[in-house]
N, C-alpha and C positions, 0 to 999 in steps of 0.2 A: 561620697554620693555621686558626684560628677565622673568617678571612672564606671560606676554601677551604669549608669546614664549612659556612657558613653558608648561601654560592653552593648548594654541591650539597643541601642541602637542599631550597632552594627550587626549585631546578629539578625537583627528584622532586615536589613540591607542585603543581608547574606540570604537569608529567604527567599526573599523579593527578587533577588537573580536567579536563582535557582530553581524556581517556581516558572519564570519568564524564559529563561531555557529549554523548560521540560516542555513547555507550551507551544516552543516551536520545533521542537523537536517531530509533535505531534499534528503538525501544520496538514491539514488536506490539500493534495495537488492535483491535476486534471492533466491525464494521458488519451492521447487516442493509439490505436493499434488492433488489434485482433487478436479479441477472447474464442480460445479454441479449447479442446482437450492435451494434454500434452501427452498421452497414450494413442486414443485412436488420430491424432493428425500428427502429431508435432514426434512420435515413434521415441519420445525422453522421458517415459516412465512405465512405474506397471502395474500401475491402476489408472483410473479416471480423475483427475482433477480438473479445475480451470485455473486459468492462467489468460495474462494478458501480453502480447507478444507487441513490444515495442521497436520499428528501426529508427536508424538516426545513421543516416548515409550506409556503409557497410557494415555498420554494430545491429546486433541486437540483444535486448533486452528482453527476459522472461520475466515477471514477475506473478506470483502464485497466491490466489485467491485464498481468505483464512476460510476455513471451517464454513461459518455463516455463510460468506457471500460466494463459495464453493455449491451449498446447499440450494441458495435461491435462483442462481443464473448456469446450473451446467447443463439441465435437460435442454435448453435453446442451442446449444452449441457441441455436444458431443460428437454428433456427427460429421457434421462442418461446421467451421468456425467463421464467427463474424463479427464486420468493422463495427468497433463501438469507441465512445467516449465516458471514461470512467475517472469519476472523481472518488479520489481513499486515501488513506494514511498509511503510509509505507511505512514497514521496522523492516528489519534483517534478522533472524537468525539459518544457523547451520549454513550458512553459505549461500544463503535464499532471500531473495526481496520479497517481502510479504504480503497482500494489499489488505485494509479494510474497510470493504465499499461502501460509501456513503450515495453513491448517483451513478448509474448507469446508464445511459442512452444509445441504442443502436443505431448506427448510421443508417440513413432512409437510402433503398437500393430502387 
């Protein structure tokens, strides 16, 4: 009875971390930079997407708006692109930082 007890404990521990992992995994973080299109400005694709262009001294960072929040913020910036602060949830795939926007705020010009 005591190894049964012991088993199930640990297995709700093994949960409890993995659970706690996945959570942050999923953390929202807040960038600023400039959401532009990466076809008509940014000449790195061949269609219309948005994306948010991060520097950090002489790096920079693209990262590319999912589907949704691609749909809700590209008509404001196809044309020219502009400084914003966007809080989302990064994943990666195919070789791509991914966002999904939770807040966007345009820098007041």
């Amino acid at each position: 009875m005591k190894l049964v007890l012991t088993c199930l404990m640990a297995a709700v521990l093994c949960l409890g971390l993995v659970a706690g992992v996945t959570a942050d995994e999923e953390k929202a973080v807040t960038m600023e930079g400039k959401v532009t299109c990466p076809k008509c400005e940014l000449k790195k694709a061949d269609k219309c997407a948005t994306v948010l262009v991060v520097k950090k001294g002489d790096e920079e960072t693209i990262y590319w708006f999912d589907k949704d929040s691609h749909s809700k913020y590209h008509k404001e910036i196809c044309s020219e692109g502009k400084a914003a602060k966007v809080t989302a949830t990064v994943t990666e795939k195919d070789g791509k930082k991914w966002l999904k926007v939770t807040k966007l705020e345009w820098a007041k010009t």
